[in-house]
N, C-alpha and C positions, 0 to 999 in steps of 0.2 A: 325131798332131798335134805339130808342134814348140812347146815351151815358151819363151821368151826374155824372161829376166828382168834387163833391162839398156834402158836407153831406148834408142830406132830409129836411132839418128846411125852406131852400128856395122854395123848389115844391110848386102848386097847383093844386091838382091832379083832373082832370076834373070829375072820376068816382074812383070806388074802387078798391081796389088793392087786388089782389093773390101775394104772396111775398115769395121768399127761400132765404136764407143767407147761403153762405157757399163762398169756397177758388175757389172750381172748377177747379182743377189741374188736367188736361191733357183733363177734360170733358169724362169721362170712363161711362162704360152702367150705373153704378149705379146714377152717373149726372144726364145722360140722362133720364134714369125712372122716377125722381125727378122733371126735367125741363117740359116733357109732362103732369106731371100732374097738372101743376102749369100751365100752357098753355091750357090745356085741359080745369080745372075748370073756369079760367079769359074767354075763348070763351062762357061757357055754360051760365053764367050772365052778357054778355056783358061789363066785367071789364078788367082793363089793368093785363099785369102779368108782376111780377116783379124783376130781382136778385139784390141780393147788395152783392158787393164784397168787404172787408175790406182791402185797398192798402196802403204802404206795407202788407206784410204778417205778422200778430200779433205777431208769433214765433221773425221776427229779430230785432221789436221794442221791446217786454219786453224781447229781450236776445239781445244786440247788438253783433255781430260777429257770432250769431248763423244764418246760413241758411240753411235750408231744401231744397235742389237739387228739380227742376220743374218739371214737366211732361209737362208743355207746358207755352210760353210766356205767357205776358198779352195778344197780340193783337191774338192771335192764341185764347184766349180762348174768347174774344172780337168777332170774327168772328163766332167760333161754336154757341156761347150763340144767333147771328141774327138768323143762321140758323135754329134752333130750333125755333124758333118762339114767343121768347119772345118782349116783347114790349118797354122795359124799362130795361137796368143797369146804376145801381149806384156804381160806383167806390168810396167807402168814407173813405177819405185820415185816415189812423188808429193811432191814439196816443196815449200817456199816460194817457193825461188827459179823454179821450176816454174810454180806457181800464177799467176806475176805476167807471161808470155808473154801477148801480145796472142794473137787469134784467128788473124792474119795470121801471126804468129811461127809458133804450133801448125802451121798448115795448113802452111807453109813446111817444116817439118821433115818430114813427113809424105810430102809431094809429093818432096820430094829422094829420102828417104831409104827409102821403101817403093816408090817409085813408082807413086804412090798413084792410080786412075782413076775410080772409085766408094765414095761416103762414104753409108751407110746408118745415118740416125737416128731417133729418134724425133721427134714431132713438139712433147716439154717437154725436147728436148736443147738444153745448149749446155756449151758451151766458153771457157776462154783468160779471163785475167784481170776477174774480177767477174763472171763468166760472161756477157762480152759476144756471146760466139760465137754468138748464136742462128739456128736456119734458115735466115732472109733474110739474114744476115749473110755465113755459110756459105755460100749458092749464088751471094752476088755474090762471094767470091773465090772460089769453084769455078769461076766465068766467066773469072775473071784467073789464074789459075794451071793452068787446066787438067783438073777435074776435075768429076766430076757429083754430084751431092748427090742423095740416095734420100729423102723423105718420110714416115716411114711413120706412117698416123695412129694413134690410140689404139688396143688393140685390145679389143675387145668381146666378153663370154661370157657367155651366158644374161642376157644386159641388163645387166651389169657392168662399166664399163671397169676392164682388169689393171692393178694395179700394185702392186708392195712394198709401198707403203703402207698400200695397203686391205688387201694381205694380213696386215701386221703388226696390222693392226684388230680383224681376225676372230680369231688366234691369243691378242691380251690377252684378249678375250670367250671363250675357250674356244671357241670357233665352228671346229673344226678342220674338219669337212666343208664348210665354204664357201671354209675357206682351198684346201681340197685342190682346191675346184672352177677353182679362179681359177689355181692353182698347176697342177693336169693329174698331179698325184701327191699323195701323202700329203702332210704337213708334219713333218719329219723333225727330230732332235734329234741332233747327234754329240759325243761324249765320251769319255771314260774313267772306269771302274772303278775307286772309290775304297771303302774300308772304312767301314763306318757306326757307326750306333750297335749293331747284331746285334736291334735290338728286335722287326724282322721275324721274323727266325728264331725267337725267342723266341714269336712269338703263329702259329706254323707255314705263315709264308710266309716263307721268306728273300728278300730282295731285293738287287739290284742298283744299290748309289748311284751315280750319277752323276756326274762332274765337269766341266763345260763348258770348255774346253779355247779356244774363241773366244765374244766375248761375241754369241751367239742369243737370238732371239727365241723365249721361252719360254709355252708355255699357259699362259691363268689356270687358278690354282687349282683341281683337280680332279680325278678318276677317269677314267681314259681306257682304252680297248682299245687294244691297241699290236700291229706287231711289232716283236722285235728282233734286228738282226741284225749279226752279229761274224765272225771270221775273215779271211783276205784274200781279195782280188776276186774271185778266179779261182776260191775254194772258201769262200763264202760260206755262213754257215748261219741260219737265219731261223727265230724260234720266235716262237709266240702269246705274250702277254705283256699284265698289267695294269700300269697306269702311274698312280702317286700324285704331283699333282707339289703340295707346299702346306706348313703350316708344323707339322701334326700335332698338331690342337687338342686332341683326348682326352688330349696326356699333356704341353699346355702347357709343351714343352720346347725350344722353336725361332723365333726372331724370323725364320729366314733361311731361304726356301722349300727345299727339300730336292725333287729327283727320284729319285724310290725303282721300280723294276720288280719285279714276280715275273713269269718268268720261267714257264711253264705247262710241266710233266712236265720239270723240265730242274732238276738238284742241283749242276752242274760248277763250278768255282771260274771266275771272271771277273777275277778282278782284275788291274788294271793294263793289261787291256784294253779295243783301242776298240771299243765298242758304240754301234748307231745306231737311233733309236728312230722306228717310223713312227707317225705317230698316225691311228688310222682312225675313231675316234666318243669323244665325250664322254658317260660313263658317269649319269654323277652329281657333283653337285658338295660340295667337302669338306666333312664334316660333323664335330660334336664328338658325342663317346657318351657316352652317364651310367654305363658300364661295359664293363673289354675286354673281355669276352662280347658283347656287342650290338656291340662291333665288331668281333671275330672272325667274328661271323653275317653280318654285312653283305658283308664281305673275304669270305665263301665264295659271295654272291650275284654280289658284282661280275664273282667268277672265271667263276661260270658263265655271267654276261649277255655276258660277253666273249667266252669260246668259242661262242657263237651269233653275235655281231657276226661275230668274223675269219671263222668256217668261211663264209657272206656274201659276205663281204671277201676276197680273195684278195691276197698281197701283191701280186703282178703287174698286177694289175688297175690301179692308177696308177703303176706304176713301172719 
């Protein structure tokens, strides 16, 4: 998949384009429905298929300080979009002066400069200044410029329509297996390996902190079976793992949630590496102990509830 991170005015697009524009956070089945047909159609007339991602996310340029928590990096979402099988993302850097394009403007640019034939949206998509662009808007200048406009309605799973949002719903509830269900994989955490307080190690789980590297959508507070997995792509390595994500009431030392792993049969040094946390069940939720004993007992329960989840759970199994 080519990457091009520059807006479309510069392409010259050999053949025509199947095109979807959307955020594509976390890439959930409703993505995915969206992406196959935009892939499907670009294979049946031998045309390229195409996403464009508007980077930053439009939300924190017309709101500065406003951020909407992730479902998943850029490069995480840069990865899924190859796999799938598209041919072409356009990362196009999003501005002011950006934002303030009529619908007619957008689609103008698009039509020139991709040679654009098929526009695949959703059915709560729009576009182009105040987000006038919507569907009907859309297919009447798809009429006037040339182009056909793809519908696609909500999509539905197990009596749930998908969406980021409901999935960001279920991940503040600690609800990680309903997010998974919505999602078609785990609900994943990526960062980097920063040094802690050592209190782990100290009560004989050492752990793995965390540092969120892009602002994600983080579980509520609790014990989770996890894996985790580091290295690059191509030699990836994946270990069972308990995950404490909360503010560590027993030693009333933390206003600010902290994500702590241990790491099961595994002593190696992490730091400064990126690790990626899948979440597969919600253990229990954080408690306070009347003594480190009663919560060192606990930490050897969790370990064990957890190696009967993962051996279960297979990482592959949503992923």
């Amino acid at each position: 998949m080519e990457v091009f991170c520059r807006d479309p005015e510069s392409l010259v697009p050999d053949r025509p384009t199947v095109l979807t524009i959307g955020k594509f956070d976390g890439i959930h089945r409703g993505h995915r429905h969206i992406l196959e047909a935009v892939a499907a159609r670009a294979r049946a007339h031998g045309w390229q298929s195409a996403v464009i991602i508007l980077w930053p996310p439009p939300p924190e340029v017309l709101r500065p300080g406003a951020q909407i928590p992730r479902l998943s990096t850029l490069a995480e979402r840069e990865a899924a979009l190859a796999a799938s099988g598209i041919n072409l993302l356009i990362l196009w850097p999003f501005t002011l002066e950006l934002s303030r394009l009529s619908p007619r403007e957008f689609m103008l640019l698009l039509r020139r400069h991709l040679d654009l034939r098929v526009l695949v949206i959703g059915s709560d998509f729009a576009l182009g200044h105040k987000r006038s662009g919507t569907p009907d808007v859309l297919e009447e200048l798809g009429q006037e410029l040339g182009f056909a406009v793809v519908v696609s309605p909500p999509y539905v799973h197990e009596g749930q329509a998908v969406s980021s949002s409901r999935i960001r719903e279920h991940l503040v509830a600690g609800e990680v297996t309903q997010a998974a269900s919505l999602l078609g994989r785990w609900p994943t955490l990526t960062g980097t390996v920063v040094r802690g307080a050592g209190r782990g190690k100290d009560l004989g789980f050492p752990t793995a902190n965390l540092h969120l590297d892009e602002p994600l959508a983080v579980p509520g507070h609790g014990i989770y079976a996890t894996f985790a997995t580091f290295g690059t792509e191509d030699d990836a390595t994946a270990q069972p793992a308990v995950t404490s994500i909360g503010v560590r009431p027993t030693f009333d030392d933390s206003d600010e949630p902290t994500i702590e792993t241990f790491l099961l049969d595994f002593d190696d040094d992490l730091y400064d590496q990126t690790l990626r946390l899948h979440f597969v069940k919600k253990l229990r939720d954080e408690l306070k102990f009347d003594s480190v004993e009663a919560l060192i007992a606990q930490m050897e329960r969790d370990v064990t509830h957890a190696e009967i989840v993962l051996t279960q759970h297979g990482l592959a199994e949503k992923n």
